[in-house]
MIMILUM-73379 format. One line per field, with one value per residue: residue number from 1; x negated, y negated, z negated of N, C-alpha, C in turn. Coordinates in nm, 4 decimals, padded with zeros to 6 digits. Layout:
! MIMILUM-73379
num	[NUM:...] .
n.c1	[X:...] .
n.c2	[Y:...] .
n.c3	[Z:...] .
ca.c1	[X:...] .
ca.c2	[Y:...] .
ca.c3	[Z:...] .
c.c1	[X:...] .
c.c2	[Y:...] .
c.c3	[Z:...] .
//
This chain:
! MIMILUM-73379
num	[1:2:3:4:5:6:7:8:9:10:11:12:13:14:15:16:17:18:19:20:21:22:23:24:25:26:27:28:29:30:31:32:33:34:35:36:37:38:39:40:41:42:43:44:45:46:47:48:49:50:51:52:53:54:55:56:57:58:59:60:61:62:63:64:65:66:67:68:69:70:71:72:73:74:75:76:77:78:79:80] .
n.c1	[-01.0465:-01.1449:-01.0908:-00.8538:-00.7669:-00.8342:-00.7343:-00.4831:-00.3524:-00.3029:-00.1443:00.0613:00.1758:00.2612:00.4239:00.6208:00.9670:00.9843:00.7797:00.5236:00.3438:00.2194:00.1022:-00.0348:-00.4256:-00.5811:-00.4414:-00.5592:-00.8096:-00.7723:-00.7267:-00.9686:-01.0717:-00.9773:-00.9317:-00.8778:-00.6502:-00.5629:-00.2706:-00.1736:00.0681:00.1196:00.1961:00.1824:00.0579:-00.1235:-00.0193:00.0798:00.3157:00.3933:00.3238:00.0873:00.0031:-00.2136:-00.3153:-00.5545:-00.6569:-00.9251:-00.8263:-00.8562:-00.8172:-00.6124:-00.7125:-00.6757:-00.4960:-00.2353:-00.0946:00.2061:00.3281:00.5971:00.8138:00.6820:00.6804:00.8059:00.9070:01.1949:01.2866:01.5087:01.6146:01.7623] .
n.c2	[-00.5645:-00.6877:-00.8264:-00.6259:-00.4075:-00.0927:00.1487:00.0285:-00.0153:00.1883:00.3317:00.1335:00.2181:00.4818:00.4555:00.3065:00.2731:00.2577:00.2837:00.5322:00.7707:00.7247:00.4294:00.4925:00.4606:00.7235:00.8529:00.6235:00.7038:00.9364:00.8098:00.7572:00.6316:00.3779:00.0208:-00.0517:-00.2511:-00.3660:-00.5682:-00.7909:-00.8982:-01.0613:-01.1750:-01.4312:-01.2699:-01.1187:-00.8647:-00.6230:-00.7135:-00.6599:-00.4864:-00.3602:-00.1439:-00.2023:-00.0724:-00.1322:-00.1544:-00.1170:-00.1610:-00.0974:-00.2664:-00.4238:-00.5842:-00.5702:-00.3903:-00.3693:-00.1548:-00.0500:00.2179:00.2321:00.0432:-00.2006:-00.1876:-00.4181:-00.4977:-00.6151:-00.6725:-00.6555:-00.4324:-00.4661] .
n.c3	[-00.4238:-00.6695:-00.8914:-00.9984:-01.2358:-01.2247:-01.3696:-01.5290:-01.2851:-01.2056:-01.3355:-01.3514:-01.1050:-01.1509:-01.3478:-01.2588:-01.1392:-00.8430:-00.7811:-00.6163:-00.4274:-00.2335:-00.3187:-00.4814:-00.5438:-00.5071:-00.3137:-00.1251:-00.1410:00.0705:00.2440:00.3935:00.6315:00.6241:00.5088:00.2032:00.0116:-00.2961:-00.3855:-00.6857:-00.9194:-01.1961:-01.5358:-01.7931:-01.9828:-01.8937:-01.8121:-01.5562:-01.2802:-01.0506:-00.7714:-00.5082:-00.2573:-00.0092:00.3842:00.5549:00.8618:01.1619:01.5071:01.8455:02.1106:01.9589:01.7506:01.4097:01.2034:00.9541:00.6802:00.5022:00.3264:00.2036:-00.0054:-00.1872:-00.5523:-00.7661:-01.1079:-01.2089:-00.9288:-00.7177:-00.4609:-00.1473] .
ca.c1	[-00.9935:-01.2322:-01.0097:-00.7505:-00.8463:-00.7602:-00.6215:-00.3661:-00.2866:-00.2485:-00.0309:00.1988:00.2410:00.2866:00.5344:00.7362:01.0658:00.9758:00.6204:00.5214:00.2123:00.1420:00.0665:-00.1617:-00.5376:-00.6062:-00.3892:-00.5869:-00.9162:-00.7320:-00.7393:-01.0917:-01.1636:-00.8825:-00.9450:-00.7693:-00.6362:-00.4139:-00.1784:-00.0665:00.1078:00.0715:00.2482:00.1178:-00.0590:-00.2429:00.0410:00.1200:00.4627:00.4236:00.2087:00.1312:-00.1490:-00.2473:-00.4333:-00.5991:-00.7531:-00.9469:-00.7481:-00.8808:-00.7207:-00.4847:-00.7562:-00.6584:-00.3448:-00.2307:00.0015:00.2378:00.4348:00.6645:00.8560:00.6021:00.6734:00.8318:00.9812:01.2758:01.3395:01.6533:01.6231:01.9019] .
ca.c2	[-00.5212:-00.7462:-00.8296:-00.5609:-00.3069:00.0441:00.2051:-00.0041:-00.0103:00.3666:00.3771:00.0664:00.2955:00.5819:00.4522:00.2233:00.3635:00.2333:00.3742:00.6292:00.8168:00.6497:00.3496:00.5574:00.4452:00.8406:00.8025:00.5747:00.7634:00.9843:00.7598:00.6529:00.5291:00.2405:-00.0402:-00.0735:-00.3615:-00.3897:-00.7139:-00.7450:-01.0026:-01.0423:-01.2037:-01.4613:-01.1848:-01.0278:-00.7668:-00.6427:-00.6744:-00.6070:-00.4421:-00.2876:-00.1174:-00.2291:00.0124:-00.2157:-00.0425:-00.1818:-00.0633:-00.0492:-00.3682:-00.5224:-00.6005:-00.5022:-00.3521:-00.3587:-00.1052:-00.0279:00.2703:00.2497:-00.0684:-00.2647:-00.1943:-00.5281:-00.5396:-00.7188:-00.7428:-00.5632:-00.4442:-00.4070] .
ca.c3	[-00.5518:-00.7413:-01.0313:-01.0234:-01.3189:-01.1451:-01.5102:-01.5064:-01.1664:-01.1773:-01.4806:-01.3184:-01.0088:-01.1704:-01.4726:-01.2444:-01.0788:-00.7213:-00.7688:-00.5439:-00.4450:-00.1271:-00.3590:-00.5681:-00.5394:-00.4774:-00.1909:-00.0345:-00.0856:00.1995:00.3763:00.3721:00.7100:00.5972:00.3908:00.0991:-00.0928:-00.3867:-00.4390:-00.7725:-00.9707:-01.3086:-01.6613:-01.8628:-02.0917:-01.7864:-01.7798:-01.4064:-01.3148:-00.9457:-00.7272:-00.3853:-00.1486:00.1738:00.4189:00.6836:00.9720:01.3247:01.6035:01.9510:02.1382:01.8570:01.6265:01.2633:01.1280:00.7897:00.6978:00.3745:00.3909:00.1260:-00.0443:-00.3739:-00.6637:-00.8560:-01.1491:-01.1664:-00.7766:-00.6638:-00.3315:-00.0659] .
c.c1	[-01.0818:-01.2227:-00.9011:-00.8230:-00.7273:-00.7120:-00.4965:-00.3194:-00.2345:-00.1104:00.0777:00.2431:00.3065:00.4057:00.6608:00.8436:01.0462:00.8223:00.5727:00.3828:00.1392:00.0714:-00.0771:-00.3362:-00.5676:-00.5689:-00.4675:-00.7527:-00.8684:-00.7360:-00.8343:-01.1213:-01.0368:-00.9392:-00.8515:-00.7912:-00.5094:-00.4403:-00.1162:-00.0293:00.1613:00.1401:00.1366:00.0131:-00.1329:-00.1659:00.1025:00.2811:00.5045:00.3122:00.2346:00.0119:-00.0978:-00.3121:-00.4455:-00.7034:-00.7725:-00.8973:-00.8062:-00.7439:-00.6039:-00.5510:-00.7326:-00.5041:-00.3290:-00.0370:00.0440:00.3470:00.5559:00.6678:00.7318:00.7123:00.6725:00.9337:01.0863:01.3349:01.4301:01.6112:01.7600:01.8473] .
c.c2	[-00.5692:-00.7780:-00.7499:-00.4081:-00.2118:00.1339:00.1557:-00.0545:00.1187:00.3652:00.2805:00.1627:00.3564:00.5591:00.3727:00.3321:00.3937:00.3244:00.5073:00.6712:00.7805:00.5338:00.3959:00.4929:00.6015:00.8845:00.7221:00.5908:00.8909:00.9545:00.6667:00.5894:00.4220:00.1549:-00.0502:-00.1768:-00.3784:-00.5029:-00.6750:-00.8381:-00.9441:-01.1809:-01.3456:-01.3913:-01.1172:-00.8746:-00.7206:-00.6098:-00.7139:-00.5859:-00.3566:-00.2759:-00.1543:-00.1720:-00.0535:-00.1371:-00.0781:-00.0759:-00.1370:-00.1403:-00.4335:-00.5348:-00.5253:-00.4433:-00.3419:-00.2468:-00.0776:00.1027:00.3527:00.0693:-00.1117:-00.2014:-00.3563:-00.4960:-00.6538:-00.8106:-00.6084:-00.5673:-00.3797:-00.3774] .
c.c3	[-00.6656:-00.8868:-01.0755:-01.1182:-01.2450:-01.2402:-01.5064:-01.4158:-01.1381:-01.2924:-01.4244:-01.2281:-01.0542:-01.3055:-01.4149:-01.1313:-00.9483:-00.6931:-00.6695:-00.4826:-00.3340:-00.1702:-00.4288:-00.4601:-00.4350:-00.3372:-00.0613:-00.0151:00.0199:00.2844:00.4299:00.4995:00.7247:00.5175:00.3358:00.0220:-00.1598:-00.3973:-00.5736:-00.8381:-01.1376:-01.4425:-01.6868:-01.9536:-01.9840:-01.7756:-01.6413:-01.3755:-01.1733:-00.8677:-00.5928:-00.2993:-00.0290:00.2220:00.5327:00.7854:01.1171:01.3944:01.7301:02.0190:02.0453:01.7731:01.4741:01.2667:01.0282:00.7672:00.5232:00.3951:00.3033:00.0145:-00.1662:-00.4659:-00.7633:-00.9422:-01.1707:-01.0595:-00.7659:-00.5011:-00.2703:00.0472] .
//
């Protein structure tokens, strides 16, 4: 999360329709023995205009897992 400012990663979650609290940062101090990594995609002005946590976690014979457990958050994607 090196370049993702966490203000306005909270406020996209939390202002967009799809948004939801599994995405939340806070969320994924619950789930601290996960790693967490937000994806987010971003405007010409550095405005984010999609976004989404990953909770990656070593598992015991299958190496890693990466799990999401609820759709991103993009504006302007229609999902079916």
């Amino acid at each position: 999360m090196a370049d993702v400012d966490r203000e306005k990663y909270e406020k996209f979650i939390q202002s967009h329709p799809k948004g939801h609290f599994m995405q939340s940062l806070k969320w994924a101090e619950v789930k601290s023995n996960w790693l967490n990594e937000i994806i987010t995609v971003k405007d010409n002005q550095g405005n984010i205009k999609g976004a989404m946590s990953l909770l990656i976690r070593k598992l015991p014979f299958v190496n890693y897992t990466i799990y999401y457990n609820v759709f991103p958050s993009w504006t302007g994607v229609r999902y079916t």
